[in-house]
C-alpha positions as CSV (number, residue, x, y, z in Angstrom):
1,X,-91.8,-40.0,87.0
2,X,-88.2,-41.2,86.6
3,X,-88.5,-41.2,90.5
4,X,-91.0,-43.6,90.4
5,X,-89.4,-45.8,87.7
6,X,-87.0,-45.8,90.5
7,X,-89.0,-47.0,93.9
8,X,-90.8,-50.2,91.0
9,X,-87.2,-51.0,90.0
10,X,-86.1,-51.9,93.2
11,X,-89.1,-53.5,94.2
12,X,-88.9,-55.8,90.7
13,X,-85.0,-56.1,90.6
14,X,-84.9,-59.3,93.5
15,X,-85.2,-62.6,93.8
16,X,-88.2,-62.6,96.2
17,X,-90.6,-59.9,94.4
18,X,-93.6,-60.0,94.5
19,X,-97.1,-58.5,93.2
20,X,-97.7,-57.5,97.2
21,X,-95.1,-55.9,97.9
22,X,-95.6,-53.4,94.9
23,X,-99.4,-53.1,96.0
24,X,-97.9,-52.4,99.8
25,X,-96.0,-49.4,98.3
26,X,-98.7,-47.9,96.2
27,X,-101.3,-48.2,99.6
28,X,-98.2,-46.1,100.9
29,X,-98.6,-43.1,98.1
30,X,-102.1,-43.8,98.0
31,X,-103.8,-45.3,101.0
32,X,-107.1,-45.1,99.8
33,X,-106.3,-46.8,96.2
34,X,-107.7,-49.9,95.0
35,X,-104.7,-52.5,94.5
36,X,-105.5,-56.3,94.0
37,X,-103.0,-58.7,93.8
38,X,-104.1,-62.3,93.1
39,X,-101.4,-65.5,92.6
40,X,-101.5,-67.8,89.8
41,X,-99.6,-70.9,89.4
42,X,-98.5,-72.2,86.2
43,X,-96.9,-74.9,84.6
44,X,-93.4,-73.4,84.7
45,X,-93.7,-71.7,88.0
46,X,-96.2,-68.9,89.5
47,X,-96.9,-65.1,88.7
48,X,-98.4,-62.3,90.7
49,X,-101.7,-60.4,88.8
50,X,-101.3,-56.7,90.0
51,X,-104.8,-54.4,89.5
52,X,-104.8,-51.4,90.1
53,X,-107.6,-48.7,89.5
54,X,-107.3,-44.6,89.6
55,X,-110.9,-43.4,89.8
56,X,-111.4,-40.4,87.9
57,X,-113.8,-37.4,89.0
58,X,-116.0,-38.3,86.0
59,X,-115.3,-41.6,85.5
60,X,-117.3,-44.6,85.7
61,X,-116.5,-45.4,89.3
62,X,-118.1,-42.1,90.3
63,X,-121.4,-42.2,88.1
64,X,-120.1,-40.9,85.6
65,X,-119.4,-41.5,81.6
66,X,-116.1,-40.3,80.7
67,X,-114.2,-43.0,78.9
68,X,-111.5,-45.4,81.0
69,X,-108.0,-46.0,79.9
70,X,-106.2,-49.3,80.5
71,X,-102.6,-49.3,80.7
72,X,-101.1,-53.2,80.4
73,X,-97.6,-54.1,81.3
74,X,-97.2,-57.0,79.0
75,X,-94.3,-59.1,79.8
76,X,-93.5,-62.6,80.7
77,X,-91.1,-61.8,83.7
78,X,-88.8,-59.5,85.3
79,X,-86.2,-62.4,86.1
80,X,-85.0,-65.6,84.1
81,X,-83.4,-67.2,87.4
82,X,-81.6,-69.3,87.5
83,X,-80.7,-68.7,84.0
84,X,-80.2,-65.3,84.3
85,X,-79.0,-63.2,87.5
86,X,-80.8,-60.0,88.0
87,X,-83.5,-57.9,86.2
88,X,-84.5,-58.5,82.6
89,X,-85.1,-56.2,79.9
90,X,-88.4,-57.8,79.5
91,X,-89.5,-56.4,82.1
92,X,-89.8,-52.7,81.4
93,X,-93.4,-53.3,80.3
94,X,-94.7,-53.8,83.7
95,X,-91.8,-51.4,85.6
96,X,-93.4,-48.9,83.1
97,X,-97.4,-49.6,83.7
98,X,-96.3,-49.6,87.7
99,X,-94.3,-46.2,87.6
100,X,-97.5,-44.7,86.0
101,X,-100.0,-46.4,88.8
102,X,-97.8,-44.7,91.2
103,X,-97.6,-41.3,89.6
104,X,-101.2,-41.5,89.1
105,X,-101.5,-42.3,92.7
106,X,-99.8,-39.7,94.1
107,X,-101.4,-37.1,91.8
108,X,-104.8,-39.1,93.0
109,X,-103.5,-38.3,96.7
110,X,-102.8,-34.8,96.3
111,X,-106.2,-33.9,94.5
112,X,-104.7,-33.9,91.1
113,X,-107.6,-36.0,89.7
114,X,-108.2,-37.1,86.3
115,X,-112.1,-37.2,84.3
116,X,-112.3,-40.4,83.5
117,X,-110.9,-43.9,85.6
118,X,-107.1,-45.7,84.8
119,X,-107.3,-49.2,85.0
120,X,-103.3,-50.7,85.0
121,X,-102.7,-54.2,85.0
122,X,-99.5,-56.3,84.7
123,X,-97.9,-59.0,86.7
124,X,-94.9,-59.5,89.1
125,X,-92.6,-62.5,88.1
126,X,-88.9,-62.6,89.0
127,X,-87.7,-66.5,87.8
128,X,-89.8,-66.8,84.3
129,X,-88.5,-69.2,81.5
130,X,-87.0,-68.4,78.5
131,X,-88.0,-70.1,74.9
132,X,-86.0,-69.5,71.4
133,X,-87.2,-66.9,69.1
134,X,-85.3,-65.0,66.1
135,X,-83.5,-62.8,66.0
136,X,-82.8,-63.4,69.7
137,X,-84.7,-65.5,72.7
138,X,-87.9,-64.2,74.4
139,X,-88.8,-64.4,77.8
140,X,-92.1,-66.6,78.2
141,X,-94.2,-66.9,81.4
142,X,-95.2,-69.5,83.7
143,X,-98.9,-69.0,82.8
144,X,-100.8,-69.0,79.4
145,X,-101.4,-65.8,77.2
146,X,-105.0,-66.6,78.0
147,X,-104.6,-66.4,81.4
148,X,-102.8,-63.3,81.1
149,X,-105.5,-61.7,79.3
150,X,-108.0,-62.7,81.8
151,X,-106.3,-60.8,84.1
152,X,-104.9,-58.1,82.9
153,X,-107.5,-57.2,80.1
154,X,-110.7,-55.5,81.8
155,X,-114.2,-55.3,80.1
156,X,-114.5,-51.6,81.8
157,X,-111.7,-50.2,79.5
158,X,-112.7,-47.9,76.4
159,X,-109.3,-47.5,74.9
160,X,-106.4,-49.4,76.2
161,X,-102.3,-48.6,76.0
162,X,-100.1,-52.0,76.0
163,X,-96.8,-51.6,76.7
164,X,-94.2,-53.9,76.1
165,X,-90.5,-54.1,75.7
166,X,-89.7,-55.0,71.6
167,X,-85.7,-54.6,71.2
168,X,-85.5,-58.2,69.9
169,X,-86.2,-57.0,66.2
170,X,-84.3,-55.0,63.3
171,X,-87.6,-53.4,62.2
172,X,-87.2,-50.2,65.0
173,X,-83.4,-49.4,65.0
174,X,-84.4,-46.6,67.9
175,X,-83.5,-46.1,71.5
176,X,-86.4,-45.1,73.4
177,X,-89.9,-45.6,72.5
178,X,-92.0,-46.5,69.7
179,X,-96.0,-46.3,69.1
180,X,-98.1,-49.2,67.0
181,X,-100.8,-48.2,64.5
182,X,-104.4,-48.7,66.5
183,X,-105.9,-52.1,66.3
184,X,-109.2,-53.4,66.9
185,X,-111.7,-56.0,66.4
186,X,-109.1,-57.7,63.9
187,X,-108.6,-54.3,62.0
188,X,-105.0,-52.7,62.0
189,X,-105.8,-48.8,61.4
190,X,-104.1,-46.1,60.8
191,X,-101.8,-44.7,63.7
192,X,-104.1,-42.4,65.1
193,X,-103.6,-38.8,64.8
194,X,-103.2,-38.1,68.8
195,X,-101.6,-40.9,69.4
196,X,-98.7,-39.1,67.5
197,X,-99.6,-35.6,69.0
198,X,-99.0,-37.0,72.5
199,X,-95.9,-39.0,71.3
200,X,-94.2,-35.9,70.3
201,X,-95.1,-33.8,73.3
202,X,-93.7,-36.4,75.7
203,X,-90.7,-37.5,73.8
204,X,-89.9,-33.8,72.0
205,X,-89.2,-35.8,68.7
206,X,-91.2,-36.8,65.5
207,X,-92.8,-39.9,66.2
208,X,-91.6,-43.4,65.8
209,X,-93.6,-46.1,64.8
210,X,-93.6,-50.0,65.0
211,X,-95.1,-51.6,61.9
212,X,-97.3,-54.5,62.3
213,X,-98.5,-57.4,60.3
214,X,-102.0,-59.6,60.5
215,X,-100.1,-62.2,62.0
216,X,-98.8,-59.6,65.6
217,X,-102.6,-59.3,66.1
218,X,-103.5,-63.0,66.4
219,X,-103.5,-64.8,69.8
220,X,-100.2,-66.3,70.7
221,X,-99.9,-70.0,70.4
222,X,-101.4,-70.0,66.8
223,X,-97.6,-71.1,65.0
224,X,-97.8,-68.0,63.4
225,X,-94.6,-65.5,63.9
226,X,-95.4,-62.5,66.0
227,X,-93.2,-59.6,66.5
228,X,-93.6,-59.7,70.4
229,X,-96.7,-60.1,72.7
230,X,-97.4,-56.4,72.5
231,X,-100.7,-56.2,70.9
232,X,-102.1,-59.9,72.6
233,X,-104.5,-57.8,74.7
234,X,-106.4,-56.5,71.3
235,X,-107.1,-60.3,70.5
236,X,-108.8,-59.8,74.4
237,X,-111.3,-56.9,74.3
238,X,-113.6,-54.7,71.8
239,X,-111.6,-51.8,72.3
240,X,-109.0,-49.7,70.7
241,X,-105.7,-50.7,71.6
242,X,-102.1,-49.4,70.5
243,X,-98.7,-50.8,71.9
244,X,-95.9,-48.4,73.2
245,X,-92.9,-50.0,72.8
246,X,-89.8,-49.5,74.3
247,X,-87.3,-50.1,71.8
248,X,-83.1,-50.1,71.4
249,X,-80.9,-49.5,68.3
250,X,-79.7,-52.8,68.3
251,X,-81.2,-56.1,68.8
252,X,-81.4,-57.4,72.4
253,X,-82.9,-60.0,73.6
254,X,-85.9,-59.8,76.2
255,X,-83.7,-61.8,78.5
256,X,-80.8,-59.8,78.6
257,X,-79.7,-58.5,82.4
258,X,-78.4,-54.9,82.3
259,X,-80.2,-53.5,79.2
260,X,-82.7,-51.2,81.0
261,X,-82.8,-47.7,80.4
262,X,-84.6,-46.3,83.1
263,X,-85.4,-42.7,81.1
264,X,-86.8,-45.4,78.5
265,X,-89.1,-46.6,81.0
266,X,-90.3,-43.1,82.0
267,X,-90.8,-42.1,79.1
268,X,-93.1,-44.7,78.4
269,X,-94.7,-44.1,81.9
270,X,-95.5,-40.8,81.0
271,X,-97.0,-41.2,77.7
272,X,-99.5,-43.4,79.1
273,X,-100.0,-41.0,81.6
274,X,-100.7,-38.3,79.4
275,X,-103.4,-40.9,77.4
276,X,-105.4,-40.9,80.8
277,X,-105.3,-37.0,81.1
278,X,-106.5,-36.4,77.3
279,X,-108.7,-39.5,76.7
280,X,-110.7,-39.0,80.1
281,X,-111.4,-35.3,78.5
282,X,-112.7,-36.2,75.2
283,X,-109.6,-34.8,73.3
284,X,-107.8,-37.6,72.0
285,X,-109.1,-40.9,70.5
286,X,-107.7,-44.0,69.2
287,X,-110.0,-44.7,66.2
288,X,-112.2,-42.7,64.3
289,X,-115.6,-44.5,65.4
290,X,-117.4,-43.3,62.1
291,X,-114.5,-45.0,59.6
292,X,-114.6,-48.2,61.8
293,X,-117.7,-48.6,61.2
294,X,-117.8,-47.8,57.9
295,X,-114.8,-50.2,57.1
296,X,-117.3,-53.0,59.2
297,X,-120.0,-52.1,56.7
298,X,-117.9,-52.6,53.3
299,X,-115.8,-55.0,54.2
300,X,-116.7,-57.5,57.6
301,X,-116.2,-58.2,60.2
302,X,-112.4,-59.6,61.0
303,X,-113.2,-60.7,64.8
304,X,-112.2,-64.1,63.3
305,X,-108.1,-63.3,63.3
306,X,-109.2,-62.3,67.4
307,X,-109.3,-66.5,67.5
308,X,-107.1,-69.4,67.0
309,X,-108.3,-69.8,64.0
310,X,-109.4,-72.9,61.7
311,X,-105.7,-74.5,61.6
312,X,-104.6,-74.3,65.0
Protein backbone atom coordinates (compact mmCIF):
# COMPACT_ATOMS: atom_id res chain seq x y z
CA UNK A 1 0.00 0.00 0.00
CA UNK A 2 2.56 2.58 1.22
CA UNK A 3 3.88 2.02 -2.42
CA UNK A 4 0.89 3.24 -3.79
CA UNK A 5 0.53 6.15 -1.29
CA UNK A 6 3.68 6.85 -3.04
CA UNK A 7 2.97 6.81 -7.07
CA UNK A 8 -0.79 9.35 -5.81
CA UNK A 9 1.67 11.54 -3.91
CA UNK A 10 3.57 12.47 -6.64
CA UNK A 11 0.88 12.67 -8.99
CA UNK A 12 -1.08 15.27 -6.31
CA UNK A 13 2.13 17.03 -4.93
CA UNK A 14 2.41 19.68 -8.31
CA UNK A 15 1.12 22.55 -9.50
CA UNK A 16 -0.45 21.21 -12.69
CA UNK A 17 -2.38 17.98 -11.24
CA UNK A 18 -4.92 16.89 -12.34
CA UNK A 19 -7.93 14.26 -11.96
CA UNK A 20 -6.53 12.71 -15.61
CA UNK A 21 -3.48 12.13 -14.94
CA UNK A 22 -4.33 9.98 -11.80
CA UNK A 23 -7.11 8.11 -13.96
CA UNK A 24 -4.05 7.67 -16.81
CA UNK A 25 -2.05 5.82 -14.03
CA UNK A 26 -4.76 3.60 -12.68
CA UNK A 27 -5.70 2.53 -16.69
CA UNK A 28 -1.82 1.64 -16.34
CA UNK A 29 -2.36 -0.90 -13.19
CA UNK A 30 -5.61 -1.64 -14.49
CA UNK A 31 -6.38 -1.22 -18.14
CA UNK A 32 -9.59 -2.65 -18.12
CA UNK A 33 -10.94 -0.35 -14.97
CA UNK A 34 -13.57 2.02 -15.12
CA UNK A 35 -12.04 5.67 -14.33
CA UNK A 36 -14.17 8.84 -14.99
CA UNK A 37 -12.86 12.03 -14.53
CA UNK A 38 -15.19 15.01 -15.18
CA UNK A 39 -14.13 19.00 -14.64
CA UNK A 40 -16.10 21.35 -12.70
CA UNK A 41 -15.58 24.99 -12.45
CA UNK A 42 -16.41 26.94 -9.46
CA UNK A 43 -16.47 30.17 -8.10
CA UNK A 44 -12.98 30.20 -6.61
CA UNK A 45 -11.39 28.13 -9.33
CA UNK A 46 -11.96 24.47 -10.88
CA UNK A 47 -11.74 20.77 -9.45
CA UNK A 48 -11.30 17.41 -11.12
CA UNK A 49 -14.28 14.66 -9.97
CA UNK A 50 -12.30 11.25 -10.07
CA UNK A 51 -14.77 7.88 -10.23
CA UNK A 52 -13.53 5.10 -10.03
CA UNK A 53 -15.33 1.53 -9.82
CA UNK A 54 -13.70 -2.11 -8.71
CA UNK A 55 -16.37 -4.63 -9.86
CA UNK A 56 -16.53 -7.33 -7.60
CA UNK A 57 -17.21 -11.12 -8.69
CA UNK A 58 -20.59 -10.83 -6.93
CA UNK A 59 -21.23 -7.55 -7.04
CA UNK A 60 -23.82 -5.59 -8.64
CA UNK A 61 -22.01 -4.89 -11.80
CA UNK A 62 -21.87 -8.68 -12.46
CA UNK A 63 -25.64 -9.63 -11.64
CA UNK A 64 -25.08 -10.08 -8.50
CA UNK A 65 -26.33 -8.85 -4.82
CA UNK A 66 -23.50 -8.59 -2.63
CA UNK A 67 -23.44 -5.15 -1.00
CA UNK A 68 -21.02 -2.16 -2.55
CA UNK A 69 -18.67 -0.11 -0.48
CA UNK A 70 -17.97 3.55 -1.28
CA UNK A 71 -14.83 4.91 -0.21
CA UNK A 72 -14.90 9.17 -0.43
CA UNK A 73 -11.79 11.23 -0.31
CA UNK A 74 -13.36 14.22 1.28
CA UNK A 75 -11.21 17.20 1.01
CA UNK A 76 -11.29 20.66 -0.43
CA UNK A 77 -7.66 20.55 -2.12
CA UNK A 78 -4.39 19.19 -2.22
CA UNK A 79 -2.79 22.78 -2.79
CA UNK A 80 -3.53 26.42 -1.33
CA UNK A 81 -1.30 28.13 -4.19
CA UNK A 82 -0.47 30.75 -4.16
CA UNK A 83 -0.90 30.94 -0.57
CA UNK A 84 0.72 27.98 0.12
CA UNK A 85 3.72 26.20 -1.88
CA UNK A 86 3.38 22.45 -2.10
CA UNK A 87 1.04 19.68 -0.89
CA UNK A 88 -1.49 20.22 1.91
CA UNK A 89 -2.30 18.18 4.71
CA UNK A 90 -5.81 18.33 3.55
CA UNK A 91 -5.32 16.35 1.21
CA UNK A 92 -4.67 12.97 2.63
CA UNK A 93 -8.36 12.25 2.21
CA UNK A 94 -8.25 11.80 -1.35
CA UNK A 95 -4.28 10.57 -1.55
CA UNK A 96 -5.83 7.93 0.75
CA UNK A 97 -9.20 6.98 -1.32
CA UNK A 98 -6.64 6.96 -4.52
CA UNK A 99 -3.89 4.67 -2.91
CA UNK A 100 -6.84 2.19 -2.21
CA UNK A 101 -8.37 2.46 -5.97
CA UNK A 102 -4.94 1.50 -7.02
CA UNK A 103 -4.30 -1.33 -4.69
CA UNK A 104 -7.63 -2.53 -5.51
CA UNK A 105 -6.75 -2.25 -9.02
CA UNK A 106 -3.92 -4.08 -9.09
CA UNK A 107 -5.35 -6.90 -6.93
CA UNK A 108 -8.49 -6.47 -9.66
CA UNK A 109 -5.57 -7.09 -12.44
CA UNK A 110 -4.04 -9.98 -10.99
CA UNK A 111 -7.37 -11.94 -10.26
CA UNK A 112 -7.50 -11.00 -6.67
CA UNK A 113 -11.17 -10.13 -6.88
CA UNK A 114 -13.42 -8.94 -4.21
CA UNK A 115 -17.58 -10.20 -3.74
CA UNK A 116 -19.08 -7.31 -3.93
CA UNK A 117 -18.23 -3.74 -6.15
CA UNK A 118 -15.88 -0.48 -4.61
CA UNK A 119 -17.05 2.60 -5.76
CA UNK A 120 -14.11 5.51 -4.76
CA UNK A 121 -14.71 8.98 -5.41
CA UNK A 122 -12.73 12.19 -4.57
CA UNK A 123 -11.42 15.05 -6.44
CA UNK A 124 -8.03 16.40 -7.77
CA UNK A 125 -7.42 20.20 -6.78
CA UNK A 126 -3.98 21.58 -6.39
CA UNK A 127 -4.66 25.79 -5.80
CA UNK A 128 -7.96 25.57 -3.46
CA UNK A 129 -8.77 28.54 -1.08
CA UNK A 130 -8.39 28.72 2.41
CA UNK A 131 -11.27 30.30 4.89
CA UNK A 132 -10.78 30.80 8.94
CA UNK A 133 -11.90 28.24 11.26
CA UNK A 134 -10.92 27.47 15.02
CA UNK A 135 -8.71 26.25 16.24
CA UNK A 136 -6.80 26.71 12.96
CA UNK A 137 -7.84 27.55 9.14
CA UNK A 138 -9.49 24.92 6.83
CA UNK A 139 -8.98 24.41 3.39
CA UNK A 140 -12.31 25.16 1.35
CA UNK A 141 -12.93 24.32 -2.32
CA UNK A 142 -13.70 26.02 -5.37
CA UNK A 143 -17.10 24.24 -5.71
CA UNK A 144 -20.13 23.81 -3.25
CA UNK A 145 -20.42 20.84 -0.69
CA UNK A 146 -23.45 20.14 -2.82
CA UNK A 147 -21.71 19.70 -5.72
CA UNK A 148 -19.24 17.63 -4.09
CA UNK A 149 -21.83 15.32 -2.99
CA UNK A 150 -23.20 15.00 -6.35
CA UNK A 151 -20.27 13.72 -7.36
CA UNK A 152 -18.72 11.87 -5.16
CA UNK A 153 -21.77 10.30 -3.30
CA UNK A 154 -23.31 7.38 -5.54
CA UNK A 155 -26.88 6.01 -5.06
CA UNK A 156 -25.25 2.32 -5.80
CA UNK A 157 -23.36 2.34 -2.47
CA UNK A 158 -24.74 0.16 0.60
CA UNK A 159 -22.28 1.27 3.20
CA UNK A 160 -19.88 3.98 2.52
CA UNK A 161 -16.22 4.85 4.29
CA UNK A 162 -15.45 8.88 4.25
CA UNK A 163 -12.15 9.75 4.79
CA UNK A 164 -10.99 12.89 5.68
CA UNK A 165 -7.99 14.52 7.20
CA UNK A 166 -9.27 16.08 11.02
CA UNK A 167 -5.84 17.29 12.79
CA UNK A 168 -7.40 20.84 13.21
CA UNK A 169 -9.09 19.83 16.62
CA UNK A 170 -7.98 19.10 20.36
CA UNK A 171 -10.75 16.44 20.61
CA UNK A 172 -8.30 13.38 19.00
CA UNK A 173 -4.77 14.10 20.53
CA UNK A 174 -3.56 10.83 18.22
CA UNK A 175 -1.14 10.40 15.39
CA UNK A 176 -2.48 8.13 12.88
CA UNK A 177 -6.08 7.36 12.37
CA UNK A 178 -9.32 7.65 14.04
CA UNK A 179 -12.84 5.92 13.27
CA UNK A 180 -16.43 7.98 13.75
CA UNK A 181 -19.44 6.28 15.39
CA UNK A 182 -21.90 5.09 12.19
CA UNK A 183 -24.32 7.66 11.08
CA UNK A 184 -27.36 7.50 9.10
CA UNK A 185 -30.49 8.97 8.05
CA UNK A 186 -29.84 11.83 10.75
CA UNK A 187 -29.08 9.08 13.54
CA UNK A 188 -25.45 9.00 15.11
CA UNK A 189 -25.15 5.20 16.32
CA UNK A 190 -23.08 3.48 18.07
CA UNK A 191 -19.48 2.78 16.61
CA UNK A 192 -20.15 -0.40 15.15
CA UNK A 193 -18.67 -3.48 16.43
CA UNK A 194 -16.54 -4.39 13.10
CA UNK A 195 -15.79 -1.16 12.39
CA UNK A 196 -13.51 -1.52 15.53
CA UNK A 197 -12.57 -5.22 14.79
CA UNK A 198 -11.05 -4.11 11.42
CA UNK A 199 -9.59 -0.92 13.07
CA UNK A 200 -7.58 -3.00 15.34
CA UNK A 201 -6.40 -5.54 12.85
CA UNK A 202 -5.10 -2.90 10.42
CA UNK A 203 -3.65 -0.51 12.96
CA UNK A 204 -2.52 -3.44 15.76
CA UNK A 205 -3.85 -1.02 18.47
CA UNK A 206 -7.19 -0.56 20.51
CA UNK A 207 -9.29 1.62 18.52
CA UNK A 208 -9.49 5.33 18.48
CA UNK A 209 -12.51 7.16 18.03
CA UNK A 210 -13.65 10.72 16.91
CA UNK A 211 -16.68 11.88 18.79
CA UNK A 212 -19.36 13.62 17.02
CA UNK A 213 -22.14 16.04 17.73
CA UNK A 214 -25.74 16.71 15.84
CA UNK A 215 -24.31 19.60 14.43
CA UNK A 216 -20.93 17.36 12.30
CA UNK A 217 -23.92 15.56 10.54
CA UNK A 218 -25.77 18.56 9.12
CA UNK A 219 -24.94 19.92 5.56
CA UNK A 220 -22.24 22.45 5.49
CA UNK A 221 -23.27 25.96 4.99
CA UNK A 222 -26.01 25.79 7.76
CA UNK A 223 -23.81 28.45 10.44
CA UNK A 224 -23.68 25.63 12.56
CA UNK A 225 -19.91 24.58 13.75
CA UNK A 226 -18.76 21.30 12.33
CA UNK A 227 -15.78 19.44 13.29
CA UNK A 228 -14.56 19.02 9.62
CA UNK A 229 -16.44 17.95 6.44
CA UNK A 230 -15.95 14.24 7.23
CA UNK A 231 -19.38 13.02 7.65
CA UNK A 232 -21.05 15.63 4.71
CA UNK A 233 -21.52 12.64 2.48
CA UNK A 234 -24.14 10.97 5.30
CA UNK A 235 -26.28 14.33 4.81
CA UNK A 236 -26.00 12.79 0.79
CA UNK A 237 -27.22 9.18 0.78
CA UNK A 238 -29.53 6.54 2.80
CA UNK A 239 -26.67 4.54 3.70
CA UNK A 240 -24.48 3.84 6.53
CA UNK A 241 -21.62 5.96 6.66
CA UNK A 242 -18.51 6.30 9.20
CA UNK A 243 -15.50 8.73 8.73
CA UNK A 244 -11.84 7.50 9.01
CA UNK A 245 -9.89 10.13 10.08
CA UNK A 246 -6.45 10.76 9.82
CA UNK A 247 -5.53 12.55 12.81
CA UNK A 248 -2.16 14.23 14.60
CA UNK A 249 -1.34 14.85 18.31
CA UNK A 250 -1.33 18.28 17.91
CA UNK A 251 -3.43 20.69 16.12
CA UNK A 252 -2.58 21.44 12.48
CA UNK A 253 -4.23 23.14 10.22
CA UNK A 254 -5.66 21.52 6.99
CA UNK A 255 -3.51 23.99 5.04
CA UNK A 256 -0.32 23.23 6.52
CA UNK A 257 2.59 22.07 3.71
CA UNK A 258 4.78 19.31 5.13
CA UNK A 259 2.46 17.71 7.71
CA UNK A 260 1.78 14.36 5.76
CA UNK A 261 2.53 11.27 7.16
CA UNK A 262 2.54 8.94 4.37
CA UNK A 263 2.20 5.57 6.79
CA UNK A 264 -0.88 7.73 8.09
CA UNK A 265 -2.27 7.72 4.72
CA UNK A 266 -1.77 3.97 4.28
CA UNK A 267 -3.01 3.09 7.00
CA UNK A 268 -6.08 4.64 6.20
CA UNK A 269 -5.90 3.15 2.57
CA UNK A 270 -5.84 -0.05 3.97
CA UNK A 271 -8.60 -0.02 6.37
CA UNK A 272 -10.85 0.93 3.69
CA UNK A 273 -9.58 -1.72 1.77
CA UNK A 274 -10.12 -4.24 4.27
CA UNK A 275 -14.14 -2.75 4.57
CA UNK A 276 -14.43 -3.85 0.81
CA UNK A 277 -13.02 -7.39 1.46
CA UNK A 278 -15.37 -8.04 4.67
CA UNK A 279 -18.51 -5.98 3.71
CA UNK A 280 -18.69 -7.63 0.09
CA UNK A 281 -18.73 -11.10 2.20
CA UNK A 282 -21.51 -10.39 4.56
CA UNK A 283 -19.14 -10.36 7.62
CA UNK A 284 -19.07 -6.88 8.78
CA UNK A 285 -21.83 -4.25 8.87
CA UNK A 286 -22.16 -0.69 9.79
CA UNK A 287 -25.51 -0.66 11.51
CA UNK A 288 -27.57 -3.18 13.05
CA UNK A 289 -30.61 -2.99 10.39
CA UNK A 290 -33.09 -4.42 13.14
CA UNK A 291 -32.18 -1.50 15.97
CA UNK A 292 -32.34 1.16 13.18
CA UNK A 293 -35.46 0.40 12.57
CA UNK A 294 -36.55 -0.06 15.70
CA UNK A 295 -35.06 3.38 16.84
CA UNK A 296 -37.28 4.78 13.44
CA UNK A 297 -40.33 3.11 14.98
CA UNK A 298 -40.03 4.80 18.72
CA UNK A 299 -38.60 7.71 17.96
CA UNK A 300 -38.89 9.27 14.02
CA UNK A 301 -37.52 9.84 11.61
CA UNK A 302 -34.46 12.52 11.78
CA UNK A 303 -33.96 12.84 7.89
CA UNK A 304 -34.76 16.49 8.75
CA UNK A 305 -31.03 17.34 10.29
CA UNK A 306 -29.93 15.60 6.44
CA UNK A 307 -31.32 19.41 5.31
CA UNK A 308 -30.68 22.98 5.80
CA UNK A 309 -33.03 23.19 8.00
CA UNK A 310 -35.86 25.86 8.92
CA UNK A 311 -33.23 28.73 9.89
CA UNK A 312 -30.85 28.63 7.22
Amino acid sequence: MLDHVLNILDLLDRPDATGEAVAKHLRVIAPDLAVDVERVEGADGRTDFVKVVVPGAQGKTAGGDAPTLGVVGRHGGSGARPSRIGYVSDGDGAAATLAAAAKLASMHARGDRLDGDVILATHVCPDAPTRPHKPVEFMSSPVGMEIMNAHEVDAAMDAIVSIDTTKGNRIVNHRGIAITPTVMQGWVLPVADDALTIYERVCGIPAVVLPLSVQDVTPYGNGVFHVNSILQPATATQAPVIGIAITAASVVAGSATGASHETDIALAARYAVEWGKDLGRGRAALVDRDEFARLVDMYGDMQHLQTMGTGA
